[in-house]
N, CA, C and O of each residue as an XYZ file, in Angstrom:
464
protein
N      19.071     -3.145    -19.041
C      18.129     -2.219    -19.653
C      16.955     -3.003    -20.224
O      16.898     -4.181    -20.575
N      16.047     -2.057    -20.225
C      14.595     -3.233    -20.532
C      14.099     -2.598    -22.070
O      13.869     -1.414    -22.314
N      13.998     -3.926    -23.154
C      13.987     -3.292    -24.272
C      12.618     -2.720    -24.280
O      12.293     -2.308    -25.394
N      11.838     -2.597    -23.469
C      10.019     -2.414    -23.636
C      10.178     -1.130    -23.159
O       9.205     -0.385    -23.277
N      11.051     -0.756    -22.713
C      11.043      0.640    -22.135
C      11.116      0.760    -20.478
O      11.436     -0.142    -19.705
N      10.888      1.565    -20.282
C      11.394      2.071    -18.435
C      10.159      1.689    -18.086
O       9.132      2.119    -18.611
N      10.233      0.584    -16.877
C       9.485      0.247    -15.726
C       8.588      0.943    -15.083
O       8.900      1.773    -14.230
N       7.014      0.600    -15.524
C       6.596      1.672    -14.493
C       6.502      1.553    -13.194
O       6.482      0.491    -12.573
N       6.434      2.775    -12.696
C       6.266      2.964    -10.995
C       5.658      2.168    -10.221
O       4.470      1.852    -10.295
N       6.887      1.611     -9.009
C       6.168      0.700     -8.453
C       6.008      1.173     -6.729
O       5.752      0.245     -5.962
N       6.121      2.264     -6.260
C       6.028      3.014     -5.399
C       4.842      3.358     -5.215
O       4.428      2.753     -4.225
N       4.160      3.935     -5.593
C       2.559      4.627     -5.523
C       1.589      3.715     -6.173
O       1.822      3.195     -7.264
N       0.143      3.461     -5.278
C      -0.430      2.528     -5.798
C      -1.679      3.430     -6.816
O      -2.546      2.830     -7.452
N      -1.550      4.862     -6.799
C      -2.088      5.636     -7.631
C      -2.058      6.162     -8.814
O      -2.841      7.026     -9.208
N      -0.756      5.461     -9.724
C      -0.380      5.705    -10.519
C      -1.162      4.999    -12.128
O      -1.187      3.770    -12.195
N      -1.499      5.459    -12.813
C      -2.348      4.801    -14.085
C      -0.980      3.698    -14.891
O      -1.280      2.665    -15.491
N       0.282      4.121    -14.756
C       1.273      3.486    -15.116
C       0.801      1.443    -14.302
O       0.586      0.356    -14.838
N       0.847      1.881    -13.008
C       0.719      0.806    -11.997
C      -0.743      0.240    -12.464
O      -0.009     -0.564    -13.039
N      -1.604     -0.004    -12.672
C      -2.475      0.127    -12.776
C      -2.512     -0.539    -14.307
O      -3.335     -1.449    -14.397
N      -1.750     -0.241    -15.553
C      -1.688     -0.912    -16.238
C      -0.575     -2.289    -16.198
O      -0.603     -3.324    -16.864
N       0.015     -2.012    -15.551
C       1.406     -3.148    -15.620
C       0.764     -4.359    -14.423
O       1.247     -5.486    -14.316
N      -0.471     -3.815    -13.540
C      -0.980     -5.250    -12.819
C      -2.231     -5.740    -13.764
O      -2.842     -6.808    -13.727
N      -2.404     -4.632    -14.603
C      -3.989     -5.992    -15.555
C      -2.776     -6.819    -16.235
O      -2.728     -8.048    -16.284
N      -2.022     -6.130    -16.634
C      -0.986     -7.478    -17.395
C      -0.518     -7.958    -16.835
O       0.245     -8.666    -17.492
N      -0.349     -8.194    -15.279
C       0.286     -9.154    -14.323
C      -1.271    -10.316    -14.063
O      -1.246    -11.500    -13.728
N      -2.346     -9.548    -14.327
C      -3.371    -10.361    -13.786
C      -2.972    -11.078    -14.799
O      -2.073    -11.896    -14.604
N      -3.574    -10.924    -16.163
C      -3.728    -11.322    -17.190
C      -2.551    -12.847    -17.312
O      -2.979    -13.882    -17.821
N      -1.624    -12.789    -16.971
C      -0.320    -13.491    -17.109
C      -0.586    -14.530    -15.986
O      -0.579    -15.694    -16.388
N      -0.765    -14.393    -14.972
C      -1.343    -15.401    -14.065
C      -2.520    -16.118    -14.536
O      -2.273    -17.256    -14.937
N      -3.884    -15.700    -14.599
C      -4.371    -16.679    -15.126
C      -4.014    -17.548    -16.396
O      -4.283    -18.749    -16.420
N      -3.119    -16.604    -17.935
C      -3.053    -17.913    -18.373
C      -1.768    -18.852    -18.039
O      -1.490    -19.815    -18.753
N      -1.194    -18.579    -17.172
C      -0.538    -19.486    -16.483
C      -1.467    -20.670    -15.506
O      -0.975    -21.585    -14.845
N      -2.422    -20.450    -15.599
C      -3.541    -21.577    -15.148
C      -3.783    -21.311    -13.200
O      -4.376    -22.096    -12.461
N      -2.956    -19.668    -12.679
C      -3.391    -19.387    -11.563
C      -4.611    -19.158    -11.143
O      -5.415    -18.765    -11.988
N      -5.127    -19.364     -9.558
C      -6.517    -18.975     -9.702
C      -6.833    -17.368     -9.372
O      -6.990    -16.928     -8.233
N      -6.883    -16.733    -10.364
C      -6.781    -14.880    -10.637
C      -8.184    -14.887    -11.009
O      -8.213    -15.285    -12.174
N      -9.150    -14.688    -10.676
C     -10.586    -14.109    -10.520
C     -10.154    -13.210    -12.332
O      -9.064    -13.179    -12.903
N     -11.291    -12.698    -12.709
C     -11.510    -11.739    -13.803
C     -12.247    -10.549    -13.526
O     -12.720     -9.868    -14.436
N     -12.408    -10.180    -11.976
C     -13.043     -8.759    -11.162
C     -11.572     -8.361    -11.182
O     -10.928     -8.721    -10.196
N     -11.028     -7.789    -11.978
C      -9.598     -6.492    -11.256
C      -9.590     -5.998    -10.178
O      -8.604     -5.931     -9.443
N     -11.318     -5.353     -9.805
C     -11.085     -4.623     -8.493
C     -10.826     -5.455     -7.577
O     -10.137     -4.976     -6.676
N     -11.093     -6.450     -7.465
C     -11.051     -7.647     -6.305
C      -9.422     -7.427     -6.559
O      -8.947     -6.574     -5.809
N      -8.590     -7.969     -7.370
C      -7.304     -8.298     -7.629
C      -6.499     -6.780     -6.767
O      -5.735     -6.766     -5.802
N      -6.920     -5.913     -7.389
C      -6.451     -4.549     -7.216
C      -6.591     -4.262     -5.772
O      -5.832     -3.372     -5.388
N      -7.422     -4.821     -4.798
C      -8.050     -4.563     -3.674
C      -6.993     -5.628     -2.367
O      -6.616     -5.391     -1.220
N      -6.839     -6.774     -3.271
C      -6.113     -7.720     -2.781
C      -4.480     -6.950     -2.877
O      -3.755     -7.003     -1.883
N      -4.118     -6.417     -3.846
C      -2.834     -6.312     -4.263
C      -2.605     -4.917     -2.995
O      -1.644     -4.781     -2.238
N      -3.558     -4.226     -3.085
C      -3.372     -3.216     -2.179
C      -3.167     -3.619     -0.552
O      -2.347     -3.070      0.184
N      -4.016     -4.610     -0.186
C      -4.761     -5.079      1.129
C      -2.992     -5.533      1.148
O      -2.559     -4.774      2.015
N      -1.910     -6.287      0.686
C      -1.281     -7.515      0.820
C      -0.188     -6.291      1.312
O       0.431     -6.337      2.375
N      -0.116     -5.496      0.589
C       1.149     -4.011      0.319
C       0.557     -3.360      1.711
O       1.643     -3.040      2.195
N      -0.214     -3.027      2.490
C      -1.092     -2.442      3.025
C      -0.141     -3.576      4.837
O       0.366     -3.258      5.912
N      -0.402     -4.702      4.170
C      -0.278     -5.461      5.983
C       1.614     -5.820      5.656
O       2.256     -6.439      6.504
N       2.178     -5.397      4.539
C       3.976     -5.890      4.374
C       4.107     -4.062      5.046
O       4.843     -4.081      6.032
N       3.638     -2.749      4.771
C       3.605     -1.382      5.346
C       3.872     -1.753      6.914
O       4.931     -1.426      7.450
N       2.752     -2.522      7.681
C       2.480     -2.482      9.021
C       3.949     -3.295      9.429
O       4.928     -2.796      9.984
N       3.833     -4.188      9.136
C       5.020     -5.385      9.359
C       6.119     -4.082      9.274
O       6.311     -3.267     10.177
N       6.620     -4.104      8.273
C       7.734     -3.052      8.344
C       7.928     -1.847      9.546
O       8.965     -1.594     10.158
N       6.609     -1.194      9.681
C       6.585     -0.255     10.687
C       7.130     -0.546     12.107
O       7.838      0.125     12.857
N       6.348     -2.239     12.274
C       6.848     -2.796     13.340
C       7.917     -3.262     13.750
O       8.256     -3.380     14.928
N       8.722     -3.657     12.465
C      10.041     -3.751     12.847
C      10.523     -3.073     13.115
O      11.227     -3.269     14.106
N      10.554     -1.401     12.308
C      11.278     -0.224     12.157
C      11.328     -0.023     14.252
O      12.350      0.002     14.938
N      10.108      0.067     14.667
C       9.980      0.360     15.921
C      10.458     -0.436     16.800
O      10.860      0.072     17.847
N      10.562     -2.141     16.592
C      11.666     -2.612     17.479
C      13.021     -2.591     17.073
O      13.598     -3.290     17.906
N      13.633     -2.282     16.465
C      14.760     -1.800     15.709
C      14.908     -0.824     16.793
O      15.567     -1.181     17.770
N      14.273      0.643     16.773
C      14.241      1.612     17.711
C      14.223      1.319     18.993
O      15.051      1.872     19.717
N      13.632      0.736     19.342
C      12.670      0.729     21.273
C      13.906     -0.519     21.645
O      14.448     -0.445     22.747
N      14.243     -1.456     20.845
C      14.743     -3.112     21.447
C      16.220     -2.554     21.284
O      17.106     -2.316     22.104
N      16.137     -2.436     19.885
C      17.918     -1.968     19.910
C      18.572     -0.982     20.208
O      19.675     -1.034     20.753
N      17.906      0.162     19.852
C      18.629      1.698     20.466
C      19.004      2.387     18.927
O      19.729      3.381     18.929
N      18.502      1.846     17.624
C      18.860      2.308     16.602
C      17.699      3.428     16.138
O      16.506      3.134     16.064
N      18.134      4.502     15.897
C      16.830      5.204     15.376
C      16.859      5.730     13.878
O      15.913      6.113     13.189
N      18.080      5.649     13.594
C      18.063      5.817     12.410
C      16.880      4.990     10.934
O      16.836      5.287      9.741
N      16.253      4.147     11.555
C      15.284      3.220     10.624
C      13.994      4.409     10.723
O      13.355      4.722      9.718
N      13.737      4.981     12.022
C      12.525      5.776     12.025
C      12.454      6.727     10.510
O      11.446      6.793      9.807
N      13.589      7.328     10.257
C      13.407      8.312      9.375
C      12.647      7.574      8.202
O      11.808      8.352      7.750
N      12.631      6.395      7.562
C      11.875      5.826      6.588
C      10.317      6.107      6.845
O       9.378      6.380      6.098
N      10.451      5.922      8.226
C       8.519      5.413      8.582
C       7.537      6.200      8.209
O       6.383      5.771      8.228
N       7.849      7.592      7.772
C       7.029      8.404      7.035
C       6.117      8.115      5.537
O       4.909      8.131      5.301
N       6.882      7.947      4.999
C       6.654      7.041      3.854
C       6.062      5.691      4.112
O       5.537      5.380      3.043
N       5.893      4.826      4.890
C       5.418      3.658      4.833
C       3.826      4.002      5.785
O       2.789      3.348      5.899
N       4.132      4.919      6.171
C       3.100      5.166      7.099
C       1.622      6.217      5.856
O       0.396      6.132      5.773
N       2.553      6.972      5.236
C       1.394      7.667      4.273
C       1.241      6.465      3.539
O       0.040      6.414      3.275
N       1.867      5.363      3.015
C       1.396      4.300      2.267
C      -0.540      3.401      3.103
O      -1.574      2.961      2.601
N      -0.164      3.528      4.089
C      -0.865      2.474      5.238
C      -1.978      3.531      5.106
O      -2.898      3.219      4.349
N      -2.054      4.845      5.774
C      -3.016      5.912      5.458
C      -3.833      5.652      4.207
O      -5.041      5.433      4.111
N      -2.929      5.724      3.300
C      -3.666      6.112      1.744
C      -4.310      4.709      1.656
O      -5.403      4.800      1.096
N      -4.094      3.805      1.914
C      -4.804      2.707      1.638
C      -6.259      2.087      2.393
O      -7.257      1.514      1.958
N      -5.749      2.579      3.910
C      -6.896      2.352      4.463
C      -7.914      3.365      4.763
O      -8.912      3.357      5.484
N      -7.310      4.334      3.919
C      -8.463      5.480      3.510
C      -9.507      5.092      2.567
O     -10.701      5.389      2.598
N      -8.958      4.484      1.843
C      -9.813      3.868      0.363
C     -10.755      2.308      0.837
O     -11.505      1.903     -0.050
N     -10.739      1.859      1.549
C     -11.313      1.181      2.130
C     -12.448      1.210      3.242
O     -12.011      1.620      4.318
N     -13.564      0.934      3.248
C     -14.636      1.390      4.034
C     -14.027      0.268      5.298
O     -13.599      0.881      6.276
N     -13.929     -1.355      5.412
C     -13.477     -2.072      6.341
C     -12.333     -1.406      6.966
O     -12.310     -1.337      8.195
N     -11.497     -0.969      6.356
C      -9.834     -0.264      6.990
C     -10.360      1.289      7.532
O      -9.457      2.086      7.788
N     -11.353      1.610      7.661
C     -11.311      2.915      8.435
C     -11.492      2.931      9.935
O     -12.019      3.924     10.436
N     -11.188      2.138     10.538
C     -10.606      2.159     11.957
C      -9.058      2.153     11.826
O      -8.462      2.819     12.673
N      -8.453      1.623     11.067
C      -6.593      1.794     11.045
C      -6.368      2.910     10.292
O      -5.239      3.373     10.129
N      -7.734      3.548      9.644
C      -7.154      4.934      9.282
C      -6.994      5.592     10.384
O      -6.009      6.166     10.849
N      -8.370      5.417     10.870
C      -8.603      6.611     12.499
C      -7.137      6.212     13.241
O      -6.112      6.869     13.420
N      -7.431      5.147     13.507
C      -5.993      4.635     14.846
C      -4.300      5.469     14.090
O      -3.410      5.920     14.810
N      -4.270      5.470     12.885
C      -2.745      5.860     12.231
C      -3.142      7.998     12.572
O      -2.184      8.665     12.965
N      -3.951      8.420     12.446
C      -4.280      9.638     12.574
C      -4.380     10.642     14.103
O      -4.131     11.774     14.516
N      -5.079      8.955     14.672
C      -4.825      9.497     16.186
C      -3.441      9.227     16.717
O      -3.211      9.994     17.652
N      -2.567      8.521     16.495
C      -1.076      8.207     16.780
C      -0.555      8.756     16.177
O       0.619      8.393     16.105
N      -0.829      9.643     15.549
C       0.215     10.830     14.651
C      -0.908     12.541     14.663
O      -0.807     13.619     14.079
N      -1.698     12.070     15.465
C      -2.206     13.732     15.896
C      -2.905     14.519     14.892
O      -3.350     15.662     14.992
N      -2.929     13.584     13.747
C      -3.850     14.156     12.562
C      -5.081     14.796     12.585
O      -5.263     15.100     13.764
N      -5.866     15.102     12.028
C      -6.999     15.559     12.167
C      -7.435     15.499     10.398
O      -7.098     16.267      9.497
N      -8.278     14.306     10.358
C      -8.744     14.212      8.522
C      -9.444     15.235      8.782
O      -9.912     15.692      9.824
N      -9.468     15.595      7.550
C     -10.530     16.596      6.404
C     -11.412     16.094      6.440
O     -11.429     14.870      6.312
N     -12.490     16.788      6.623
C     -14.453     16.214      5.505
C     -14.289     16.944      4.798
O     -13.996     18.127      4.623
N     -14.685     15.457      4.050
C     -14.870     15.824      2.057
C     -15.986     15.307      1.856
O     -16.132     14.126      2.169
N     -17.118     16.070      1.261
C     -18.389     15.850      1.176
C     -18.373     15.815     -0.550
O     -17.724     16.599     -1.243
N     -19.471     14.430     -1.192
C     -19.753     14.750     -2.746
C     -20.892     13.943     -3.173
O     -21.280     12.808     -2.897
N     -21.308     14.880     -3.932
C     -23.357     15.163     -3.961
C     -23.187     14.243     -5.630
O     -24.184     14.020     -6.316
């Protein structure tokens, strides 16, 4: 049990919980004498980008797991790792070709969202 209280969420990278528990992860690295920049968004961008290409990796296994071995039971996860990969390279102007490519391999059709 953690005497500071319950862990925040480490599942969703949208969470204000998450979001506070990595400035204090930044924070803790540099004065540990790491080289951690003092732009968050950079950090935050990195932390996402890193979670973003361990999503793909996973996917890819999940699918030779399926296709190599004959197991399909791993597919049922890929939903979830796959809205992870979406949501991220949505938020990214460089990652909007692996948005398009995850949308056209799953038949999606994004929304326009227009704001003035």
């Amino acid at each position: 049990m953690n005497p500071a209280g319950p862990s925040p969420p480490q599942t969703k990278a949208t969470g204000g919980h998450l979001t506070d528990h990595l400035l204090g992860f930044a924070r803790l690295l540099r004065r540990a004498g790491l080289p951690v920049g003092t732009d968050f968004a950079e950090f935050y961008r990195a932390f996402e980008w890193t979670g973003l290409q361990r999503h793909l990796k996973v996917l890819g296994i999940f699918a030779r797991i399926r296709y190599r071995d004959g197991k399909p039971q791993y597919l049922e996860d890929a939903p979830r790792f796959v809205a992870y990969a979406r949501a991220v390279s949505r938020r990214y102007r460089p990652l909007a070709p692996l948005a398009r490519l995850l949308d056209e391999i799953e038949g999606v059709t994004p929304r326009a969202a227009f704001t003035f």
